[in-house]
C-alpha positions as CSV (number, residue, x, y, z in Angstrom):
1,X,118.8,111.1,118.9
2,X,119.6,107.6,120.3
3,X,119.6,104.7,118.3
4,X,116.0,102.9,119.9
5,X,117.9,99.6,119.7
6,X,120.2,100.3,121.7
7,X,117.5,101.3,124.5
8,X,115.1,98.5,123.9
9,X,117.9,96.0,124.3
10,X,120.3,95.5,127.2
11,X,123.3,95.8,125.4
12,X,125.9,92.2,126.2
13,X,128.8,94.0,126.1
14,X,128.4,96.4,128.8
15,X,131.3,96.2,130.8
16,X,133.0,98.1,133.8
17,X,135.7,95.3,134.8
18,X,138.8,96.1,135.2
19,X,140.9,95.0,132.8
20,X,144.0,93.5,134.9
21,X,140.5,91.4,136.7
22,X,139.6,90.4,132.7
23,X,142.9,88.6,132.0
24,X,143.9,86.7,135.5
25,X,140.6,85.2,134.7
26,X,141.1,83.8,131.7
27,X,144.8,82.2,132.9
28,X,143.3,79.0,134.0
29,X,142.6,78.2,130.1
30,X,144.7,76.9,127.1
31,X,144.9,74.0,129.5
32,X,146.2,70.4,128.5
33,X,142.6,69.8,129.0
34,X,141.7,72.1,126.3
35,X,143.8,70.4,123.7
36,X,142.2,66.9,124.7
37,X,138.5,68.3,123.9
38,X,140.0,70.0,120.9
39,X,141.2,66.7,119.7
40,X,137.8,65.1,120.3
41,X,136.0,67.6,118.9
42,X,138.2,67.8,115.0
43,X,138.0,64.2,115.1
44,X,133.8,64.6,115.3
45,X,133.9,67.3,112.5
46,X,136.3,64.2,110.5
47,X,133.7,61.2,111.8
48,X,131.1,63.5,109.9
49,X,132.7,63.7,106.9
50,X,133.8,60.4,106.7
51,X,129.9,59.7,107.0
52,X,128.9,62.3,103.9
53,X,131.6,60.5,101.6
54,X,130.6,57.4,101.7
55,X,127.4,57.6,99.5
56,X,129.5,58.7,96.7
57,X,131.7,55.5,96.9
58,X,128.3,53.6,96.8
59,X,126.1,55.3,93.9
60,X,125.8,52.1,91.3
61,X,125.4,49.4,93.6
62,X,122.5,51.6,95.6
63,X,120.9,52.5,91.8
64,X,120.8,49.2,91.2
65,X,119.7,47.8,94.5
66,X,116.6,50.4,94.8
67,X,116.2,51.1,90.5
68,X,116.6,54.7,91.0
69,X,118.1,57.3,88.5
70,X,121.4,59.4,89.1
71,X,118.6,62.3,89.6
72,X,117.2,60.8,92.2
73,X,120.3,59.7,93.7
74,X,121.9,62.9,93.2
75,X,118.9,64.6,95.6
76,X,119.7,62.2,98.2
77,X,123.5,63.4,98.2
78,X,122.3,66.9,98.0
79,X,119.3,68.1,98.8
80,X,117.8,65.2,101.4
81,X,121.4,66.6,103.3
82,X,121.9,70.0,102.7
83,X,118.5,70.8,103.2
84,X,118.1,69.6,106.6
85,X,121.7,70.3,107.7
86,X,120.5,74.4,107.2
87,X,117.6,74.2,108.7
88,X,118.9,72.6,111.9
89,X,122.4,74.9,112.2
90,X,120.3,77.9,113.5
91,X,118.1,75.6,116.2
92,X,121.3,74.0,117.1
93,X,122.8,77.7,117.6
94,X,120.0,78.5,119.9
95,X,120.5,75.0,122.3
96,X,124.2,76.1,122.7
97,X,123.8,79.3,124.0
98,X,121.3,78.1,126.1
99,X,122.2,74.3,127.3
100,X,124.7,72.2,127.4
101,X,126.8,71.9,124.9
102,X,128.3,68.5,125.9
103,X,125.2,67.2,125.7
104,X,124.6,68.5,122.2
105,X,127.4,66.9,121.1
106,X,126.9,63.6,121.9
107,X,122.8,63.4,121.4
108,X,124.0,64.6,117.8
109,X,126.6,62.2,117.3
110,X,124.2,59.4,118.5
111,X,121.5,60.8,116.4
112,X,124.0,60.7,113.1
113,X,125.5,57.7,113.7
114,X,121.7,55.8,114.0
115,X,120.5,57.6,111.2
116,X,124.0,56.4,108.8
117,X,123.2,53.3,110.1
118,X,119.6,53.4,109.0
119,X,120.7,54.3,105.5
120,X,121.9,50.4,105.5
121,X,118.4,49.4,107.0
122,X,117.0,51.6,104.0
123,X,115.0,49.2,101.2
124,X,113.7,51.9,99.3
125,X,114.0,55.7,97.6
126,X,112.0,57.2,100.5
127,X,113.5,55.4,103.2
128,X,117.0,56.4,102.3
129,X,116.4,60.0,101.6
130,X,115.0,60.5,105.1
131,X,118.1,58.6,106.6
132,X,119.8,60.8,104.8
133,X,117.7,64.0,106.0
134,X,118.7,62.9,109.6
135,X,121.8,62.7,109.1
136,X,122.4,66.2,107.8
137,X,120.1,67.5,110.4
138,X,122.0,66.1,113.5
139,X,125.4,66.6,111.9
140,X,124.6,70.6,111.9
141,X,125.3,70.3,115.4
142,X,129.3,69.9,115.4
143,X,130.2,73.2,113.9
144,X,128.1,76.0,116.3
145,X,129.5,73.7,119.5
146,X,132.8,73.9,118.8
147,X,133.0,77.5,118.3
148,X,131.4,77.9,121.5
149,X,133.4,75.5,123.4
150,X,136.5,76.6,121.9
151,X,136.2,80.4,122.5
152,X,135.9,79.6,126.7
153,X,138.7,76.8,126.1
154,X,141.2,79.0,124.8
155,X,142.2,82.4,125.1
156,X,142.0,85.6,122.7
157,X,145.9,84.9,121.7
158,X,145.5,80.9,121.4
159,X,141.5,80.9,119.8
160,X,142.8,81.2,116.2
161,X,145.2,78.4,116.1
162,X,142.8,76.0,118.3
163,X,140.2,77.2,115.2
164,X,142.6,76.2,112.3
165,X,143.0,72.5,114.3
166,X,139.8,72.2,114.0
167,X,139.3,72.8,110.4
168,X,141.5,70.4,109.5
169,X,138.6,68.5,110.7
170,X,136.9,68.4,107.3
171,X,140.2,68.1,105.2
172,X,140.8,65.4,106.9
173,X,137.7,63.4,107.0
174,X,137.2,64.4,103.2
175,X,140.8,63.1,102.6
176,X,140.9,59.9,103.9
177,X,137.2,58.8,104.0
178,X,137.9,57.6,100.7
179,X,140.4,55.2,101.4
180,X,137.9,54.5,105.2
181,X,135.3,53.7,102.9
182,X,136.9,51.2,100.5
183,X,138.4,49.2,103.2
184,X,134.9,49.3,104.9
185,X,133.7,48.1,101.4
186,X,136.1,45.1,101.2
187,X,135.6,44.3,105.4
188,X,131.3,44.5,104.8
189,X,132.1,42.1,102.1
190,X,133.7,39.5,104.0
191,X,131.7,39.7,107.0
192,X,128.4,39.3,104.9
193,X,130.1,35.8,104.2
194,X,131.2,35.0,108.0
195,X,128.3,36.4,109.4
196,X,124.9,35.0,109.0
197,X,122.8,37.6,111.0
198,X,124.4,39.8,107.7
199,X,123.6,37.8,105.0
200,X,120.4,39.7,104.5
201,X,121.9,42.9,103.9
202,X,123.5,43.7,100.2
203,X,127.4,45.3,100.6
204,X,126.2,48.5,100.3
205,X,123.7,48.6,103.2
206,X,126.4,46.8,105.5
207,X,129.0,49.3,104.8
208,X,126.8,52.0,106.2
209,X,126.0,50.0,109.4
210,X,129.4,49.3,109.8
211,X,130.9,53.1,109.5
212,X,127.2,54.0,111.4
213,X,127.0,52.3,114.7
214,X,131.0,52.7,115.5
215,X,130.2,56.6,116.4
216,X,128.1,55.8,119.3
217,X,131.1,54.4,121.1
218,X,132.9,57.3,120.6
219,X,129.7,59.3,121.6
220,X,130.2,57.3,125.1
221,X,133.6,58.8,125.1
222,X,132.9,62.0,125.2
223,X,130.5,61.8,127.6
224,X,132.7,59.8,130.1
225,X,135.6,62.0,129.3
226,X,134.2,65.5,128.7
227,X,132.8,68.2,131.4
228,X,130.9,71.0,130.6
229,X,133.4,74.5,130.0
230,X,132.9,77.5,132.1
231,X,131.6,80.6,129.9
232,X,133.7,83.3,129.3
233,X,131.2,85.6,128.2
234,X,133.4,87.6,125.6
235,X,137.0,87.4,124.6
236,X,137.3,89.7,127.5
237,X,134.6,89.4,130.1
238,X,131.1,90.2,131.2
239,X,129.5,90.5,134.3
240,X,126.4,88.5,134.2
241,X,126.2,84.8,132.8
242,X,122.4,85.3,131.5
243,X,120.5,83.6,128.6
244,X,119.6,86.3,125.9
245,X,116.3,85.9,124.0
246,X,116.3,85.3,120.4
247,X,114.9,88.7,119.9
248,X,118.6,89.9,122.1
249,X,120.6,87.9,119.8
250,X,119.1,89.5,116.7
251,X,119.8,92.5,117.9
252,X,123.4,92.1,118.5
253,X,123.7,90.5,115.6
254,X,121.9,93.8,113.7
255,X,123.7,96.8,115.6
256,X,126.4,94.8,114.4
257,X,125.6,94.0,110.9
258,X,128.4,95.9,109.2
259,X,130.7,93.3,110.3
260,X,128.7,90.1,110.5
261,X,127.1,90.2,107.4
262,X,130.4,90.9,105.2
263,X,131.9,88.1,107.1
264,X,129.2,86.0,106.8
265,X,129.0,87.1,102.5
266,X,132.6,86.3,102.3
267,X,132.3,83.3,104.1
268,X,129.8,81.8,101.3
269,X,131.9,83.4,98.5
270,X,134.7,81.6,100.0
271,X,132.7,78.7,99.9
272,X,132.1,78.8,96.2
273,X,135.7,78.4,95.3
274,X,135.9,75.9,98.3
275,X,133.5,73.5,97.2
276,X,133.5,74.4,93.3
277,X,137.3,73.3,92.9
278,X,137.1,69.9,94.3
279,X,133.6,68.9,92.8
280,X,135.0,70.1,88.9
281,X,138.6,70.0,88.9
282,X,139.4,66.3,88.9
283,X,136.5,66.4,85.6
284,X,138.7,69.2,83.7
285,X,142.4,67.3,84.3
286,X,140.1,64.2,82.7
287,X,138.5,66.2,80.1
288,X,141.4,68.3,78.8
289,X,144.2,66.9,80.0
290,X,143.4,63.2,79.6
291,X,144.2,62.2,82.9
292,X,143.3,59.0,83.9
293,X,140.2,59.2,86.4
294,X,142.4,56.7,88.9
295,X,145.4,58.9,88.6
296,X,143.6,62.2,89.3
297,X,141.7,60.7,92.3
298,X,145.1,59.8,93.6
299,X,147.3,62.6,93.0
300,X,144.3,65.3,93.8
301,X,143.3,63.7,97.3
302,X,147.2,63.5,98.2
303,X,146.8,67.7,97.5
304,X,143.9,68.2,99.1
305,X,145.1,66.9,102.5
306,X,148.8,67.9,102.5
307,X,147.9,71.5,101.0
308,X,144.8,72.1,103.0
309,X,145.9,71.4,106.1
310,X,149.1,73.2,105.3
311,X,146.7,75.9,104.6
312,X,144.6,75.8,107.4
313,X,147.5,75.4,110.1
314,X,150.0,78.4,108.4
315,X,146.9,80.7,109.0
316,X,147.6,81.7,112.5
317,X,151.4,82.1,111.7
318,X,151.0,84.2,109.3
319,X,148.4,85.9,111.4
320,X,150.9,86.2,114.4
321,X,153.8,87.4,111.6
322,X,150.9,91.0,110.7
323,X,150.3,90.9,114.5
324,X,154.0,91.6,115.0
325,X,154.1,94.2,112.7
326,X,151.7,96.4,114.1
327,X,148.4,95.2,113.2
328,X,147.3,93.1,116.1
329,X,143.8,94.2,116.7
330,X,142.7,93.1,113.2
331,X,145.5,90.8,111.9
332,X,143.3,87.7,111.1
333,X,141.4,89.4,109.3
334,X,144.4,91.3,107.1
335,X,145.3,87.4,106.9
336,X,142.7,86.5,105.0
337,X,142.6,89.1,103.2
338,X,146.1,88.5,101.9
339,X,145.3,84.8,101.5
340,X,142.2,85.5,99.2
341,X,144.4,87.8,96.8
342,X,146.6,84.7,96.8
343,X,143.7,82.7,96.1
344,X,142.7,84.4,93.1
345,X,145.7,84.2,91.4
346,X,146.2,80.8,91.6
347,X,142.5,80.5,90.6
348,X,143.1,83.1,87.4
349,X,146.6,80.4,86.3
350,X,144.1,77.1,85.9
351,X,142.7,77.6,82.5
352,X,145.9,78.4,81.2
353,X,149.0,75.9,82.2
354,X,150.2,73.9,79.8
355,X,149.5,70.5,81.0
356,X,148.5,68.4,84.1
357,X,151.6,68.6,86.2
358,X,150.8,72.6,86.5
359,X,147.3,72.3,86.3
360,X,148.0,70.9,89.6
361,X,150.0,73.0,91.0
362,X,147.7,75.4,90.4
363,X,145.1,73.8,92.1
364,X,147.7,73.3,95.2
365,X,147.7,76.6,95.4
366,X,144.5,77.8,95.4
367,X,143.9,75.1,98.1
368,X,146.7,75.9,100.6
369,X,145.3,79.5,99.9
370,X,141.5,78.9,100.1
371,X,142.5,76.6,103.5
372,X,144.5,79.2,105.1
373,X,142.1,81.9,106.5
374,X,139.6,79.4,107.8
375,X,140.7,79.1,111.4
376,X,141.3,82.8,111.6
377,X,138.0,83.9,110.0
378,X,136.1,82.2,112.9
379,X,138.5,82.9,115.8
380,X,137.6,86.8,114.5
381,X,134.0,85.8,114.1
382,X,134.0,84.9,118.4
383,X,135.9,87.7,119.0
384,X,133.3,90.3,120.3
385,X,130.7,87.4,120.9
386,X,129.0,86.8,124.9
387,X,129.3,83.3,125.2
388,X,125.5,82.7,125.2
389,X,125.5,84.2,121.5
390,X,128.6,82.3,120.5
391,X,126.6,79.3,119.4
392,X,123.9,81.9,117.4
393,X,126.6,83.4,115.6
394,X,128.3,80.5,114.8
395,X,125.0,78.6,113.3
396,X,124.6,81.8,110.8
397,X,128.7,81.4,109.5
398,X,128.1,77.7,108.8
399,X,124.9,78.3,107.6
400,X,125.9,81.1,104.6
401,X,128.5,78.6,104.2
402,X,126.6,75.9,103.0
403,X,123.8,77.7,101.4
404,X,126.1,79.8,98.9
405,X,128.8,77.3,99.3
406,X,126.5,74.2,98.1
407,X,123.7,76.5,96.3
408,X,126.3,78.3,93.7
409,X,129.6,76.4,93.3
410,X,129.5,73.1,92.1
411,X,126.2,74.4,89.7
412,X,127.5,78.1,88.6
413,X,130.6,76.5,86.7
414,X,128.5,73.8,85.2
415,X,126.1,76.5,84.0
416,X,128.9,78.7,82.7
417,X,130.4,75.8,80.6
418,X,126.8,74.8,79.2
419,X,125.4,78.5,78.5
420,X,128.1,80.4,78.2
421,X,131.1,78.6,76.8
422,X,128.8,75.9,75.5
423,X,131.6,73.3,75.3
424,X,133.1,70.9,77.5
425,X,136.1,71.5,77.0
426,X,136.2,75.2,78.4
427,X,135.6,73.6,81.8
428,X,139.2,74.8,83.2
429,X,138.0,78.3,82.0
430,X,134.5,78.3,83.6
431,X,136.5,76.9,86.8
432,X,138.6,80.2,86.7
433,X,135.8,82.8,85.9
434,X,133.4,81.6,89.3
435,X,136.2,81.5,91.1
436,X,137.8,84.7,90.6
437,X,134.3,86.3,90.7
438,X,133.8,85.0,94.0
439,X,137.3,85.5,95.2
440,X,137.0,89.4,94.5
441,X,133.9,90.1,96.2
442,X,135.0,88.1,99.0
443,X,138.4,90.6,99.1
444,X,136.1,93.6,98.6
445,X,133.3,92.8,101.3
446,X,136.4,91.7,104.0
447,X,138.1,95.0,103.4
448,X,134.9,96.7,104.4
449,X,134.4,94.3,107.2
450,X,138.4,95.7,108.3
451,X,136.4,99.1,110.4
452,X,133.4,97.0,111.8
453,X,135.7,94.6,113.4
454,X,137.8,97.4,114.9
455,X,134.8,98.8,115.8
456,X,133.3,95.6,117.9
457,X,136.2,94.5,119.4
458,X,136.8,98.4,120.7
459,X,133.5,97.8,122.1
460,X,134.1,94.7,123.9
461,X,137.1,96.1,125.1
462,X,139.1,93.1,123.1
463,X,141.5,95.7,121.8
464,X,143.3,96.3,125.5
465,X,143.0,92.6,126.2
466,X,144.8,91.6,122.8
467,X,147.4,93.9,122.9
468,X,148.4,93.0,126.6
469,X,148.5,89.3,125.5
470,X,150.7,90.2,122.8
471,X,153.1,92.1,124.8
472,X,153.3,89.7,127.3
């Protein structure tokens, strides 16, 4: 018996083109052009993170400028943005596949860099969190455009390195924003004093103004400088260049769900160990190794950026390396696969090195290992994608990101050193335990994704289109 949705629902992936038509229509990509809106678009993703730094540079003055608590102040860096950033990712999915995604782009830019500047115009609790909630709402719009864009910028062979570029986006941005933000700190200072139309404003509110309004000239760049891509359709081609319904989508995404919801699982998992490291690491080389907290800021940010973007630019070399070998069809996926076994070693060493200088290079590792399937992971995710779902599927990655990411890392090894170690000092141990946790079950559901992928990119017809690109 037939499978009723695959008779209720034109199926995207439908395809009688010839395959020699598929790939001399995809030559007029991986352009120089490409690279420039590549450039423009990581540098976004960094502009963002710059912006969600800053508040944490700024949490005594705003306490005691608005008398808030650190609870309260600790919703407005969570919740106020988290909260609205996963609510917008899926309706900012939908707009790409159906708009422009130029457009998006810069209205979202615009809309973030008002709203950071409105954080500076904020004079009480309220004011600021809702700032804050528009920022993380029109920031949801960088990831889901980029995947879209990217996937009809570049081809099959080229998609997973122009991915890892722009991941470095957040590295970066998380890197450096806070050395952006103190010198934005000292400059809002000054100009307070040289300024009279800022006088009004305390330091803090300036600084957000200042790193704020800056983003809508480069908004005007992109504009100016950016034209709308042509879609691909898939990896490989399509023959019509329709809008699917949200009812379509959801049925791709569900015939399909053997793959896209392990990647999605392993995403968030991935996230845990992504976004649990950073937030409790520095606290355990201060805590048990009695690192000064300057010191650890210092020699932890200098890892984060060189190892991470190590990481995240090794992936498609490493990918290329299993390609080579035999396994082209699903080789970014065997990447990260090898990179999360990687990953949980390092992870499994923490608790037990003997002092700071290997506590950290520990840590190096599991970053350069956490950082390296990234690019590849959503290249793969695009793969079998028509480009009017591209922007769906990407929404739902970053989404699972975010909400496992944010919603168990940071808090699940705070819980397991207060209930279940019930000292302090077994933070490096608590560290260890998530992560490995999350780094098995993230091995175990991509290894079951290995089939599905095979499976959808057979489908799309992406297996005859890689392998010729490889050959040639």
């Amino acid at each position: 018996m037939n499978n009723p949705l695959h008779t209720s629902v034109p199926d995207p992936l439908d395809q009688d083109v010839p395959l020699t038509r598929r790939v001399s229509e995809r030559v007029s990509i991986d352009r120089a052009s490409s690279w420039y809106v590549l450039a423009l678009l990581t540098f976004s993703y960094s502009l963002a993170y710059i912006d969600r730094q800053l508040l944490n540079l700024l949490v005594d003055p705003i306490r005691h400028s608005l008398l808030i608590s650190d609870t309260q102040l600790s919703l407005i860096q969570g919740i106020a943005f988290v909260s609205a950033y996963l609510l917008a990712a899926p309706l900012f999915g939908r707009l790409v596949d159906i708009s422009n995604r130029r457009n998006i782009l810069v209205v979202g830019i615009c809309l973030w860099s008002v709203f950071t500047a409105l954080c500076g115009r904020a004079d009480s609790y309220g004011a600021l969190f809702i700032a804050r909630f528009g920022v993380g709402a029109s920031e949801a719009c960088v990831f889901p455009v980029a995947c879209s864009m990217i996937s009809d910028l570049f081809s099959a062979r080229r998609a997973p390195r122009a991915m890892s570029v722009f991941m470095l986006g957040p590295l970066l941005g998380g890197g450096f924003s806070l050395l952006a933000g103190g010198l934005v700190i000292v400059f809002a200072s000054d100009a307070r004093a040289h300024f009279p139309m800022f006088t009004q404003l305390a330091t803090w509110q300036l600084a957000f103004v200042l790193i704020g309004l800056p983003g809508l000239l480069f908004a005007a760049l992109v504009l100016l400088s950016v034209r709308e891509p042509v879609r691909s359709h898939t990896m490989s081609d399509t023959r019509d260049d329709r809008h699917y319904t949200v009812r379509e989508s959801a049925s791709f995404i569900w015939q399909r769900r053997g793959f896209y919801v392990r990647l999605y699982l392993c995403l968030g998992l991935l996230g845990i160990v992504v976004l649990g490291i950073p937030a409790w690491f520095p606290t355990y080389l201060i805590r048990v190794h009695g690192v000064a907290p300057a010191t650890v800021g210092l020699r932890f940010g200098l890892l984060v950026v060189t190892f991470g973007a190590a990481g995240v630019i090794a992936g498609p070399w490493v990918a290329r390396i299993i390609e080579q070998r035999g396994r082209c069809v699903d080789a970014g996926l065997r990447t990260a696969v090898l990179a999360m076994s990687c990953m949980l070693l390092c992870c499994v060493a923490i608790p037990f090195t003997p002092n700071a200088a290997w506590s950290l290079t520990a840590s190096a590792g599991a970053i350069f290992f956490f950082s390296l399937p990234t690019g590849v992971m959503a290249a793969a995710m695009q793969m079998g994608a028509p480009s009017r779902m591209r922007g769906a599927i990407g929404s739902l990655y970053t989404f699972s990101g975010q909400l496992i990411g944010f919603g168990l890392g940071p808090t699940s090894i705070a819980l397991v050193t207060d209930k279940v170690f019930h000292d302090p000092k077994m933070l490096g141990f608590s560290i260890s335990l998530v992560c490995v946790v999350a780094s098995a079950l993230a091995i175990w559901l991509m290894i079951g994704a290995l089939p599905h992928y095979r499976r959808l990119l057979a489908e799309a017809g992406n297996t005859a289109d890689i392998a010729l690109k490889t050959s040639s």
